[in-house]
ZANUKOL-508512 format. One record per atom (N, C-alpha, C, O): z, x, y; residue in one letter; residue number from 1; atom name. Coordinates in steps of 0.2 Angstrom, whole numbers, padded with zeros to 4 digits, m for minus. Layout:
<mimars>
zz  xx  yy  code  pos  site
Z  X  Y  a  NUM  CA
...
</mimars>
This chain:
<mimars>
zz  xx  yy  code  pos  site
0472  0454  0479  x  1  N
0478  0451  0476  x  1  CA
0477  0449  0469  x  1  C
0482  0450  0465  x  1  O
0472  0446  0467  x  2  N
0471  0445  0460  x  2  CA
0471  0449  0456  x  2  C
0474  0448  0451  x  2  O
0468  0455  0458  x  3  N
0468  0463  0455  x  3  CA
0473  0466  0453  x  3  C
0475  0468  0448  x  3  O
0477  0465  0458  x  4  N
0488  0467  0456  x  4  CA
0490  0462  0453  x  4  C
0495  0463  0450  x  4  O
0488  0454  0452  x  5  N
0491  0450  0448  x  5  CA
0490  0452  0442  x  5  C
0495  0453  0438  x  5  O
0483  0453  0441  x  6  N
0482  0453  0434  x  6  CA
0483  0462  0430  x  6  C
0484  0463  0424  x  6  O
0483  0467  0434  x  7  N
0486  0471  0434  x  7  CA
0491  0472  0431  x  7  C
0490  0474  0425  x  7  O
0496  0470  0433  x  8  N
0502  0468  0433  x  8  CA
0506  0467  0427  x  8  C
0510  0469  0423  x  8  O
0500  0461  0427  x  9  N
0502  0456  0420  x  9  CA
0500  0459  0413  x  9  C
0502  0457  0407  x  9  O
0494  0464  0414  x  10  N
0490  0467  0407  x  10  CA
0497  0472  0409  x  10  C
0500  0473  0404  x  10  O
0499  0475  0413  x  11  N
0500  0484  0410  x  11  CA
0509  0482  0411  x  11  C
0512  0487  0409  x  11  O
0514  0478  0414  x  12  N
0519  0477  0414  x  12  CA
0522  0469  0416  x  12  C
0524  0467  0421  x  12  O
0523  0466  0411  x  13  N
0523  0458  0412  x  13  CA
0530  0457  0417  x  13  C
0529  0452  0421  x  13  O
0535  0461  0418  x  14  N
0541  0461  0421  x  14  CA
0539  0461  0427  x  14  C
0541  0457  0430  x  14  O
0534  0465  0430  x  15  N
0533  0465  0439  x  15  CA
0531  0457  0440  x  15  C
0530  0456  0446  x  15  O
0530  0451  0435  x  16  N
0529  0445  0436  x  16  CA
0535  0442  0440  x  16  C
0534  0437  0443  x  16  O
0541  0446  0440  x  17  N
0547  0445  0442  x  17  CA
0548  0444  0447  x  17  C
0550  0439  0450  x  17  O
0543  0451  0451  x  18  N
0543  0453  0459  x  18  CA
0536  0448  0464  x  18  C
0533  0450  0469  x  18  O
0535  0442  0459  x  19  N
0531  0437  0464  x  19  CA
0535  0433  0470  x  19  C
0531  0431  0475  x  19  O
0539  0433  0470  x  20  N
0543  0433  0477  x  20  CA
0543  0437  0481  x  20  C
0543  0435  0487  x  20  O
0544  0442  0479  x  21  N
0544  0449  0484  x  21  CA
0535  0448  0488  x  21  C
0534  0446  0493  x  21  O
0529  0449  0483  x  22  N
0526  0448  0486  x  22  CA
0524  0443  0490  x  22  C
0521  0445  0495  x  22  O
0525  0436  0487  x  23  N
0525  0430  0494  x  23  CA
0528  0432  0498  x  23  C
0526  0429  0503  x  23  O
0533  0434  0499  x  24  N
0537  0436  0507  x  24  CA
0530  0439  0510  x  24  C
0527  0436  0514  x  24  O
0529  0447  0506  x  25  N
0524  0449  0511  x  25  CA
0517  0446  0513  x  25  C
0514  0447  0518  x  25  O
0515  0443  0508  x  26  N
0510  0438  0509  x  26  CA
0509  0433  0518  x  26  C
0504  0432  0522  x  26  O
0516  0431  0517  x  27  N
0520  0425  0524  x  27  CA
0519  0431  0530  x  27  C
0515  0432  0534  x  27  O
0524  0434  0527  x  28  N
0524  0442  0534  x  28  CA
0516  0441  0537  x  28  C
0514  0437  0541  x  28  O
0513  0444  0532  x  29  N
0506  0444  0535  x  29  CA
0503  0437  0537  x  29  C
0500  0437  0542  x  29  O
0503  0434  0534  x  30  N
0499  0426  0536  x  30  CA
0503  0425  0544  x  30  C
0499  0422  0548  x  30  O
0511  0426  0547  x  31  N
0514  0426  0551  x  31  CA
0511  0430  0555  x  31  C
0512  0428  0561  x  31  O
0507  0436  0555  x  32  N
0506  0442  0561  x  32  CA
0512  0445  0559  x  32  C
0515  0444  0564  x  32  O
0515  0447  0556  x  33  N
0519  0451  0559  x  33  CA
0520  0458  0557  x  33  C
0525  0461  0558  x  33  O
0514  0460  0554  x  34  N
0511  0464  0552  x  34  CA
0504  0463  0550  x  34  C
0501  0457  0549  x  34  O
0501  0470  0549  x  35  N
0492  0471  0548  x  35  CA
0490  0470  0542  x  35  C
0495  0468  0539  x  35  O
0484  0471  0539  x  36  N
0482  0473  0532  x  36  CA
0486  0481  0531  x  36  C
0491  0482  0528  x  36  O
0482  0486  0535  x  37  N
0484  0490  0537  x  37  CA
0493  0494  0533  x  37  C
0493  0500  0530  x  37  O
0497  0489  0533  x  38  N
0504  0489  0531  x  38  CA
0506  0484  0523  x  38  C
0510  0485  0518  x  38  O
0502  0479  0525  x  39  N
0500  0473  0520  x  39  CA
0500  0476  0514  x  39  C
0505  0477  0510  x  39  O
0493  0478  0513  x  40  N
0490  0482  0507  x  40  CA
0495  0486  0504  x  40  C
0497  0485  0498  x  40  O
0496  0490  0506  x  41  N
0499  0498  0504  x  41  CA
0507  0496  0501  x  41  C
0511  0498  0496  x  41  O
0509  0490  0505  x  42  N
0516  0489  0501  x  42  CA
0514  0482  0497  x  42  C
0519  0479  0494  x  42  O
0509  0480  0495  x  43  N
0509  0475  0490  x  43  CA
0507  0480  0484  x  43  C
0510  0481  0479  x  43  O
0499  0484  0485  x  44  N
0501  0488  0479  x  44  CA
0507  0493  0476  x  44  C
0509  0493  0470  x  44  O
0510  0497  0479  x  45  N
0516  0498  0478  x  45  CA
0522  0493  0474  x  45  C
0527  0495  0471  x  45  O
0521  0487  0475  x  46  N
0528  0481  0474  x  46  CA
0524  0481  0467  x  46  C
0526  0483  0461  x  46  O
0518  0479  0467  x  47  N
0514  0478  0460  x  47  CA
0512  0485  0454  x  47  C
0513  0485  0448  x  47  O
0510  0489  0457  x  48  N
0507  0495  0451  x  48  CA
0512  0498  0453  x  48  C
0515  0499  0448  x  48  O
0517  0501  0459  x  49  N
0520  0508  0457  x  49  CA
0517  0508  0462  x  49  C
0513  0505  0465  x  49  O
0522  0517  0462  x  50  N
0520  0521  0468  x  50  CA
0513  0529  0466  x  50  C
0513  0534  0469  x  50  O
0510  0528  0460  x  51  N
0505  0531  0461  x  51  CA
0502  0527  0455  x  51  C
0505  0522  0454  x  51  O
0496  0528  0452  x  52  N
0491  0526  0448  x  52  CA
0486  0531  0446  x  52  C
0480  0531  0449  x  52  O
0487  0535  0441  x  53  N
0484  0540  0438  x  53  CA
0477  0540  0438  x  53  C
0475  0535  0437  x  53  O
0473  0545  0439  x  54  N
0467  0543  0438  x  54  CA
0463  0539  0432  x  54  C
0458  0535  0432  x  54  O
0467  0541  0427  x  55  N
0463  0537  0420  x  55  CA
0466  0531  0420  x  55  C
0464  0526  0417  x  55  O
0471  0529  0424  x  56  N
0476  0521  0420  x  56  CA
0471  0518  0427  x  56  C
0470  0512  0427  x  56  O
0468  0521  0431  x  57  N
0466  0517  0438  x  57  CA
0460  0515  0436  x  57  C
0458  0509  0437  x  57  O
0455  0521  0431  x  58  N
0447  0520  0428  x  58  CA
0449  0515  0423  x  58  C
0445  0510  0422  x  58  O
0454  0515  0419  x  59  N
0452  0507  0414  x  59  CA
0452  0502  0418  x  59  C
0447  0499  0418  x  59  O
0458  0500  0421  x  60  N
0459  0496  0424  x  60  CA
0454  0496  0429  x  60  C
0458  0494  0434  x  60  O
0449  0496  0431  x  61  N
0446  0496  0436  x  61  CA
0438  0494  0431  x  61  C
0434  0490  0434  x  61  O
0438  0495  0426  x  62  N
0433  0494  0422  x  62  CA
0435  0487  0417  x  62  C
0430  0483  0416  x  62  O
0441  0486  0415  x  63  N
0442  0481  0411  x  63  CA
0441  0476  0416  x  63  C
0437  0472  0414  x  63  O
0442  0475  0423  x  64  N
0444  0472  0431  x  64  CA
0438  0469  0430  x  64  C
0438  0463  0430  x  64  O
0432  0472  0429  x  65  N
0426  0475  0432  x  65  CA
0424  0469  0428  x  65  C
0422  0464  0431  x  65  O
0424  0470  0421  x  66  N
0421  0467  0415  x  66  CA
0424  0459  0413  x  66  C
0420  0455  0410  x  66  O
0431  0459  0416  x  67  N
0432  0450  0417  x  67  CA
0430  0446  0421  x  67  C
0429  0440  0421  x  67  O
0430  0451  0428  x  68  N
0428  0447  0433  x  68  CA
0421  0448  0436  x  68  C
0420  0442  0438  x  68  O
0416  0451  0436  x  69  N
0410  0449  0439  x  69  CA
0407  0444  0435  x  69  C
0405  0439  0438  x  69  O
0406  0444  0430  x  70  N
0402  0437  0425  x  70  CA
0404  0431  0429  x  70  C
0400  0427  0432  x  70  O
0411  0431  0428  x  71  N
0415  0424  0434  x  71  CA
0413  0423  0441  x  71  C
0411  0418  0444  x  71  O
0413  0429  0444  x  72  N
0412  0427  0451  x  72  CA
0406  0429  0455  x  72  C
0406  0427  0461  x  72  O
0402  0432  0452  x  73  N
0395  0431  0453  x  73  CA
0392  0426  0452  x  73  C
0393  0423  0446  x  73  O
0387  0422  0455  x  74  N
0384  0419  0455  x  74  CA
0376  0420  0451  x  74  C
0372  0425  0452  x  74  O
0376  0417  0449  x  75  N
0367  0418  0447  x  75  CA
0362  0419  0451  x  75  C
0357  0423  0450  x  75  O
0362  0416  0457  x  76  N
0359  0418  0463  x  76  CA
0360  0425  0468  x  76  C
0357  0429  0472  x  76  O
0367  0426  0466  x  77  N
0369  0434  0469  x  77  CA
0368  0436  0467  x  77  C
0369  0442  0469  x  77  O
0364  0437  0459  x  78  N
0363  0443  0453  x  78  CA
0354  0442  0454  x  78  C
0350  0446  0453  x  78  O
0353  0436  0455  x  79  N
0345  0437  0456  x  79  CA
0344  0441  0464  x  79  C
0341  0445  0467  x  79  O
0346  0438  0465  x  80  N
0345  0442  0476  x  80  CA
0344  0449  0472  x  80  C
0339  0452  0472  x  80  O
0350  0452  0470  x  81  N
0351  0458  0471  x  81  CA
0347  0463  0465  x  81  C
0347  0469  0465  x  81  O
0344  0460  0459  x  82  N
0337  0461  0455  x  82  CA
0331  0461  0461  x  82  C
0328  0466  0462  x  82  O
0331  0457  0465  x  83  N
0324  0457  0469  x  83  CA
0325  0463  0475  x  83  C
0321  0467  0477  x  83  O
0329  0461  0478  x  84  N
0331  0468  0484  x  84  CA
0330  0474  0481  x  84  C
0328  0479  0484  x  84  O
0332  0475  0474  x  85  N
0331  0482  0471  x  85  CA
0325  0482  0466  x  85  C
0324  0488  0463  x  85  O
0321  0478  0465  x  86  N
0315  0478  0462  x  86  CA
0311  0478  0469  x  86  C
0305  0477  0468  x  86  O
0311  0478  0476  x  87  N
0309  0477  0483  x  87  CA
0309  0483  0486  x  87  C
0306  0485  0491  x  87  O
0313  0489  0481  x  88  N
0316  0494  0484  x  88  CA
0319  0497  0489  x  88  C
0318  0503  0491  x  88  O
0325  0493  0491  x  89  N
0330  0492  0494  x  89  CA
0335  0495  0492  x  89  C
0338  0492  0487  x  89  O
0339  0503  0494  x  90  N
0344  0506  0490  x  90  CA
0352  0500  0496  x  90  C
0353  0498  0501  x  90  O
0354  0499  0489  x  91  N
0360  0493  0485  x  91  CA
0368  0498  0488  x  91  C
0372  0502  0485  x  91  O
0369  0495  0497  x  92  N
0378  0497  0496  x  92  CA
0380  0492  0497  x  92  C
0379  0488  0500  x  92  O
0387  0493  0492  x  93  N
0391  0488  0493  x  93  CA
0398  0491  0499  x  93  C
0399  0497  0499  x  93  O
0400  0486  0504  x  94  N
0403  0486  0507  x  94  CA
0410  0481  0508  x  94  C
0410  0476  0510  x  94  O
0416  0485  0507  x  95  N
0422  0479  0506  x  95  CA
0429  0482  0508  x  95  C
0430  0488  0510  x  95  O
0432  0479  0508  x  96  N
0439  0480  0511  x  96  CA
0445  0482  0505  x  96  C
0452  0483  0505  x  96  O
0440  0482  0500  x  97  N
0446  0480  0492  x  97  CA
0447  0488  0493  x  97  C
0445  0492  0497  x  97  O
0453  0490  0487  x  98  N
0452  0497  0487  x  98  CA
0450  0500  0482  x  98  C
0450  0497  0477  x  98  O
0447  0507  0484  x  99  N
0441  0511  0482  x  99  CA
0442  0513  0476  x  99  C
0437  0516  0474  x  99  O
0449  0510  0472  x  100  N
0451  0514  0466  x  100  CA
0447  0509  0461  x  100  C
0445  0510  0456  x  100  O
0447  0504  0463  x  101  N
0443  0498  0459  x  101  CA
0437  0495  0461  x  101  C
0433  0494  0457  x  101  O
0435  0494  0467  x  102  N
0430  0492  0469  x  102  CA
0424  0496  0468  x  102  C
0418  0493  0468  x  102  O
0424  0502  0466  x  103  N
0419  0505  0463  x  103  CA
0416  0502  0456  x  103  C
0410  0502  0455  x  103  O
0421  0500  0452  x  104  N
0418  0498  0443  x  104  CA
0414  0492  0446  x  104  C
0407  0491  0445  x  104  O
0418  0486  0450  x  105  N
0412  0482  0452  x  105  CA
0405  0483  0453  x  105  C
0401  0481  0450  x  105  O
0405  0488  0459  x  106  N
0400  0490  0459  x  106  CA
0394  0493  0455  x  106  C
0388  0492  0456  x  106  O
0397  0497  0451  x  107  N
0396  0500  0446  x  107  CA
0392  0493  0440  x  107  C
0386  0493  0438  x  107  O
0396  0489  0439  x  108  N
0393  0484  0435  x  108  CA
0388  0481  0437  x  108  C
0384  0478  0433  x  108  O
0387  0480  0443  x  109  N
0380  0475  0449  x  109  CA
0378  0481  0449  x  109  C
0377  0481  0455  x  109  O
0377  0487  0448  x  110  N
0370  0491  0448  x  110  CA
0370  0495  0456  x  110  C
0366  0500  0455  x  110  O
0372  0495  0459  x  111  N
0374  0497  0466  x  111  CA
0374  0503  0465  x  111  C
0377  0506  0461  x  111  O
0370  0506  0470  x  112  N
0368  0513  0472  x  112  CA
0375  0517  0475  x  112  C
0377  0522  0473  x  112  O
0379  0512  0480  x  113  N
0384  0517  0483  x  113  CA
0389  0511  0487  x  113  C
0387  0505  0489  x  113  O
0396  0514  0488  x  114  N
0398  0510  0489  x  114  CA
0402  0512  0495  x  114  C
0402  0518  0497  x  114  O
0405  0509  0499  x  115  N
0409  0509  0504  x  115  CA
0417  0504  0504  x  115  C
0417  0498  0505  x  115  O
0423  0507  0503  x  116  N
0429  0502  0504  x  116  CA
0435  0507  0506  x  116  C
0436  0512  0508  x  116  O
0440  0503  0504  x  117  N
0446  0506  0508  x  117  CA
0450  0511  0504  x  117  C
0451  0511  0498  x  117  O
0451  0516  0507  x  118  N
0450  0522  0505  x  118  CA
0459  0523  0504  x  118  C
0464  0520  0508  x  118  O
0461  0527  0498  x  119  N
0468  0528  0494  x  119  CA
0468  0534  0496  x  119  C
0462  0537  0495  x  119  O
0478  0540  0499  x  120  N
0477  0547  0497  x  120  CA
0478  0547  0491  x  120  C
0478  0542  0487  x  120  O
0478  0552  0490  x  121  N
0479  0556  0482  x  121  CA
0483  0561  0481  x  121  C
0484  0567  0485  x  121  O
0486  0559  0476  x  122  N
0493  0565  0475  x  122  CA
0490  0570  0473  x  122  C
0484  0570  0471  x  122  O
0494  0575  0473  x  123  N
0491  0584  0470  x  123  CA
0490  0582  0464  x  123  C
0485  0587  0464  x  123  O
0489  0579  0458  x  124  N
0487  0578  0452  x  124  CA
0481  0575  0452  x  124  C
0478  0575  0447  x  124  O
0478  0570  0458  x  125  N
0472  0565  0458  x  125  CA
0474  0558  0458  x  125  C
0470  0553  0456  x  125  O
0481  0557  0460  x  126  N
0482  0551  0458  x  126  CA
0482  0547  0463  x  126  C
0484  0549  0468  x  126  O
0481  0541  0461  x  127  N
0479  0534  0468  x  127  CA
0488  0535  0469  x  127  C
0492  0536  0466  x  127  O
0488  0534  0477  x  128  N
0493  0531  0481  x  128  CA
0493  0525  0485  x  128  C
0488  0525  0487  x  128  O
0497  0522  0486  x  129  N
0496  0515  0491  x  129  CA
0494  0517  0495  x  129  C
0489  0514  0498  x  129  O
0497  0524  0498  x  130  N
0495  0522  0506  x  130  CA
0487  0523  0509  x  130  C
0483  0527  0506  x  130  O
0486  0520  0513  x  131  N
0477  0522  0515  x  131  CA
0478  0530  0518  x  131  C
0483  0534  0520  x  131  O
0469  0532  0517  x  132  N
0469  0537  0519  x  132  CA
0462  0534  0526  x  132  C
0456  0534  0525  x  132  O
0464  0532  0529  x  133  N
0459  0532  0536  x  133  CA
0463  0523  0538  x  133  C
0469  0522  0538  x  133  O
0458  0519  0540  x  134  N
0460  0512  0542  x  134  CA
0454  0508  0535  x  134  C
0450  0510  0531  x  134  O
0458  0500  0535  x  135  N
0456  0497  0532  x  135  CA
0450  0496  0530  x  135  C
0449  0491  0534  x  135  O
0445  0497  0528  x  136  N
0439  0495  0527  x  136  CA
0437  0487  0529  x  136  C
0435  0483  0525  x  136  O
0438  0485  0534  x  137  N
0437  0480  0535  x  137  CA
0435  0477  0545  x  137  C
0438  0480  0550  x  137  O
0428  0471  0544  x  138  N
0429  0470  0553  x  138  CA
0422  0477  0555  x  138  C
0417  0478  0553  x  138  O
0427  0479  0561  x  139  N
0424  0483  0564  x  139  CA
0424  0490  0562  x  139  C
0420  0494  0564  x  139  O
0429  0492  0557  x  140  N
0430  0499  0554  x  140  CA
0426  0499  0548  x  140  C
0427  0504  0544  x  140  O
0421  0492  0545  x  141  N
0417  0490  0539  x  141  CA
0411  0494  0542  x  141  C
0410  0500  0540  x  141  O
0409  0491  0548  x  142  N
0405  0492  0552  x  142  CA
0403  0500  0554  x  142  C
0397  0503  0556  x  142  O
0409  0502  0554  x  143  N
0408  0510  0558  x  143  CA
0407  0514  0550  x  143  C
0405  0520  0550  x  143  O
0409  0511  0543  x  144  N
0409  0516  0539  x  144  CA
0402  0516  0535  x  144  C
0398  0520  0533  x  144  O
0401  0509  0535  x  145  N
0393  0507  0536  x  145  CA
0386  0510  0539  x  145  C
0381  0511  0536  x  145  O
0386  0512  0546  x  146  N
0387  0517  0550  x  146  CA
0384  0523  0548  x  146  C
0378  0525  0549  x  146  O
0391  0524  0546  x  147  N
0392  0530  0545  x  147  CA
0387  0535  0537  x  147  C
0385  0540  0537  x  147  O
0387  0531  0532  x  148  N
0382  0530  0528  x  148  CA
0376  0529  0529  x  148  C
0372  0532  0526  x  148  O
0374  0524  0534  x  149  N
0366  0525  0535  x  149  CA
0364  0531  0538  x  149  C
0359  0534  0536  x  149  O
0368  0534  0543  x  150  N
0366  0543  0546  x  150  CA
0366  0544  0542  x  150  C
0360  0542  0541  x  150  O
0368  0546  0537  x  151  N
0368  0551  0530  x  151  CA
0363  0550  0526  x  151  C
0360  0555  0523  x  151  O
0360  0542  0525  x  152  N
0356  0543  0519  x  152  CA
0350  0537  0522  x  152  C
0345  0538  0519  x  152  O
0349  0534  0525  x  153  N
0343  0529  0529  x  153  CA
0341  0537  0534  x  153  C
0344  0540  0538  x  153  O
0333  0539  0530  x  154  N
0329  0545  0534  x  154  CA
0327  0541  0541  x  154  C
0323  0536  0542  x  154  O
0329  0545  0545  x  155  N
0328  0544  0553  x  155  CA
0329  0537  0554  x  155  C
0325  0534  0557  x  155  O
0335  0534  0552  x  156  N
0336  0527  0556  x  156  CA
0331  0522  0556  x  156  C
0330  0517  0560  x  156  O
0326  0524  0552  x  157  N
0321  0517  0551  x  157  CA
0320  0513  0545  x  157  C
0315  0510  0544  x  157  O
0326  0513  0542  x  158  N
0326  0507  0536  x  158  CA
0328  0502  0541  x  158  C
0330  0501  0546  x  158  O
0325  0495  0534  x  159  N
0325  0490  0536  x  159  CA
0332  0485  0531  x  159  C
0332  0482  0526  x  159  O
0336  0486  0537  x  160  N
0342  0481  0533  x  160  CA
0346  0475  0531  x  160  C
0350  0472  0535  x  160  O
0344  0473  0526  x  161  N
0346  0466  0524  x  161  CA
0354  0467  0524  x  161  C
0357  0472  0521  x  161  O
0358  0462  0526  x  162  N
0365  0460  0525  x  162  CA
0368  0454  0520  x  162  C
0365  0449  0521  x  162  O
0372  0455  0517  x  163  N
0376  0447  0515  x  163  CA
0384  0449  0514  x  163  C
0389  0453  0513  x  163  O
0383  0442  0517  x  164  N
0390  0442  0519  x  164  CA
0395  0433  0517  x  164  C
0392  0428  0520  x  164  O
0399  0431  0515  x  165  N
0404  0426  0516  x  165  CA
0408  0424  0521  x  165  C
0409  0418  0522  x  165  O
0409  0429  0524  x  166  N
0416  0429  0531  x  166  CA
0411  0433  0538  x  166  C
0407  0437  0538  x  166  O
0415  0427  0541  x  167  N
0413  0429  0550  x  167  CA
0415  0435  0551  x  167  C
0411  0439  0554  x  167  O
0423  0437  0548  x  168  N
0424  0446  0549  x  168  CA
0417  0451  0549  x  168  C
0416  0454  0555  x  168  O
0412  0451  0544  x  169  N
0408  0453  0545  x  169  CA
0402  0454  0551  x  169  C
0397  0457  0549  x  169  O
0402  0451  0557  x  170  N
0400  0450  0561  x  170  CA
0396  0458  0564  x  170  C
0390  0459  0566  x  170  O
0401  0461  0564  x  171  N
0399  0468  0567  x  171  CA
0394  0470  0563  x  171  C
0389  0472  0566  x  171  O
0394  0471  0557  x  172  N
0391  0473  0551  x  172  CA
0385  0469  0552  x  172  C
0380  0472  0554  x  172  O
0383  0463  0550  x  173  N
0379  0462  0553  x  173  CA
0374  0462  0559  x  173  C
0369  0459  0559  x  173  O
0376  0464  0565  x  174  N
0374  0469  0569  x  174  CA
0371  0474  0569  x  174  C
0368  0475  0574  x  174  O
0372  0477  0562  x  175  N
0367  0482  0562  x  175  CA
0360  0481  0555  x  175  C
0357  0485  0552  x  175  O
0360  0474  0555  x  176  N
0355  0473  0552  x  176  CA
0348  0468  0556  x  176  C
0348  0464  0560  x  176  O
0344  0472  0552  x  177  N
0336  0467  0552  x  177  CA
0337  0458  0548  x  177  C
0334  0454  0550  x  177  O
0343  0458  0544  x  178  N
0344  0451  0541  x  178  CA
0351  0450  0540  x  178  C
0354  0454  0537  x  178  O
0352  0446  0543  x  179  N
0359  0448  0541  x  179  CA
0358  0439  0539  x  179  C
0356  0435  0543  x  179  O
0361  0438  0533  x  180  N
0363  0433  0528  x  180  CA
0370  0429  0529  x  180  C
0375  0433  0528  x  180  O
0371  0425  0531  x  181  N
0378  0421  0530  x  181  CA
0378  0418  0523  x  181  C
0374  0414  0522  x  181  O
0383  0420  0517  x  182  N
0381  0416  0512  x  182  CA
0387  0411  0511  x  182  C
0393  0412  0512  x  182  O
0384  0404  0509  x  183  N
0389  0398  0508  x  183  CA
0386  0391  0511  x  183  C
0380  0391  0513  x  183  O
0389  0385  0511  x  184  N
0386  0381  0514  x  184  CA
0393  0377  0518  x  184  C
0399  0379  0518  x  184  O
0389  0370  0521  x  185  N
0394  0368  0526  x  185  CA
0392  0368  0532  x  185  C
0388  0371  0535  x  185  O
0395  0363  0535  x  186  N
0392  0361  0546  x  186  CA
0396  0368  0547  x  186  C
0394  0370  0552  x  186  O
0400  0371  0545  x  187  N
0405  0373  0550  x  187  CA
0401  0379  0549  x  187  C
0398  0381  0554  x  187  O
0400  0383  0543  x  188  N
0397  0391  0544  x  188  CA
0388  0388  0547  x  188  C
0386  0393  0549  x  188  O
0385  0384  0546  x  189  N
0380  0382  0546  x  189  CA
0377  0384  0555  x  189  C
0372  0388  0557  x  189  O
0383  0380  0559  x  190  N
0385  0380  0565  x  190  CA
0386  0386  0567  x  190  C
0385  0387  0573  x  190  O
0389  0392  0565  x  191  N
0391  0397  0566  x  191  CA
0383  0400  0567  x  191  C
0379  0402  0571  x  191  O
0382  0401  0559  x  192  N
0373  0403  0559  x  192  CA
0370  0402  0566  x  192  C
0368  0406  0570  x  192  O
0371  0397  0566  x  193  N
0366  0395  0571  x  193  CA
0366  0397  0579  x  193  C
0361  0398  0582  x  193  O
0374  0398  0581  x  194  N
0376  0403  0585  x  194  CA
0376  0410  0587  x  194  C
0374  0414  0591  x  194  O
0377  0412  0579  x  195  N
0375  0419  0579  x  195  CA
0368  0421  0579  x  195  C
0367  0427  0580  x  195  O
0364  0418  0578  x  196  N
0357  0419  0577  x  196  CA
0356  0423  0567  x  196  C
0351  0426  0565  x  196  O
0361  0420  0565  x  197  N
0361  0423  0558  x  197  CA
0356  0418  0553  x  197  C
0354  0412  0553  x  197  O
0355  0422  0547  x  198  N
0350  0416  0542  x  198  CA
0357  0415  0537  x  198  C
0362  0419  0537  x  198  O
0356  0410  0534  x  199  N
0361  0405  0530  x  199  CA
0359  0405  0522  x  199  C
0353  0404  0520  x  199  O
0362  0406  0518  x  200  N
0359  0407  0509  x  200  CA
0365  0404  0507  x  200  C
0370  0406  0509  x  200  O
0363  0399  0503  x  201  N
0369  0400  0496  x  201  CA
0368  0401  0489  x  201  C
0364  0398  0485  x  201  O
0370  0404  0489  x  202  N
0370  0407  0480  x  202  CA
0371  0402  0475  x  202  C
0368  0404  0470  x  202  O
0374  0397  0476  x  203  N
0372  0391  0470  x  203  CA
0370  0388  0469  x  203  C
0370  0385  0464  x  203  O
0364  0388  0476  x  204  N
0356  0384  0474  x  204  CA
0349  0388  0475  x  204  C
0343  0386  0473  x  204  O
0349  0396  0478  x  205  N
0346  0401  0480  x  205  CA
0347  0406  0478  x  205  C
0353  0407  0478  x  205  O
0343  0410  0475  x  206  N
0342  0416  0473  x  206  CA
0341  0421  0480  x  206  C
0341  0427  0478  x  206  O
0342  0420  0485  x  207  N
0340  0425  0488  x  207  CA
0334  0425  0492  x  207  C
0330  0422  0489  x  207  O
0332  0429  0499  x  208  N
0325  0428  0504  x  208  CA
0319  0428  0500  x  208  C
0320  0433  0497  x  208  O
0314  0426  0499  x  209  N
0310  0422  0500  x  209  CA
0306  0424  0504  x  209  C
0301  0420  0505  x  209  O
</mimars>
């Protein structure tokens, strides 16, 4: 939602109009009364338009890139991720954002290969709202995650570290040798502890140790 906010506001100030439009859908979804699935696809649409050219998607997905990781990176998640890959650990990022942008992030943290919610494409190459599979997210994170190690972990014998913020992730960590809850707090603390997960925060931790 931030990424269509500010989208919005760098490439056409007047879609600032249609922020009630998207708090309805917002409530819709906070209600159930639809999925991400549905969510997604008509919030970018209300926000960018019904397609996004390839080059207007690469600036904006790089300008996105270059305001926001400095901010929302921790120093601790930039040192982890220096040591995992100075450890020799190939770097996937895996997320639910879409794939037209989630990639410059990635791109900027150095990451090998990424995994996220997948956009069709019109006959000229252009991002469209609608997904082209299911959300990248949960249990479908899980299977695309998956779905990348067959391909590139030789013979199923890599050793996998996870991190993660949200319980969503659950499944995904499932299929790790570490799987990280990152944050603090009794409540995820307690969760760790049930799930048999290890606990990190990036505001006082650099990462395992």
């Amino acid at each position: 939602t931030l990424f269509l906010l500010w989208a919005a506001w760098r490439e056409a100030p007047w879609r600032v109009l249609l922020l009630p439009a998207l708090a309805a859908l917002m409530i819709g979804y906070a209600l159930r009364l639809y999925g991400r699935d549905r969510f997604k696809p008509a919030a970018i649409r209300l926000m960018l338009g019904p397609q996004i050219l390839p080059a207007r998607a690469a600036n904006l997905a790089a300008r996105f890139a270059e305001w926001r990781v400095p901010r929302d990176v921790p120093q601790g998640a930039q040192a982890c991720i220096a040591r995992d890959r100075a450890e020799g650990y190939r770097l996937l990022m895996a997320t639910a954002a879409p794939e037209f942008y989630a990639g410059a992030i990635a791109e900027a943290l150095g990451f090998d290969a990424i995994v996220a919610t997948k956009h069709r494409r019109g006959a000229d190459g252009s991002w469209l709202p609608l997904l082209d599979g299911e959300n990248c997210y949960g249990a479908e994170k899980a299977r695309r995650v998956t779905e990348w190690l067959d391909a590139n972990a030789a013979g199923g014998t890599a050793h996998i570290r996870a991190y993660s913020d949200h319980p969503s992730d659950a499944p995904t960590f499932a299929l790790a040798n570490e799987p990280w809850l990152i944050g603090r707090g009794r409540n995820l603390a307690r969760l760790a502890a049930q799930q048999g997960w290890r606990m990190l925060d990036f505001e006082t931790t650099a990462g395992p140790g």
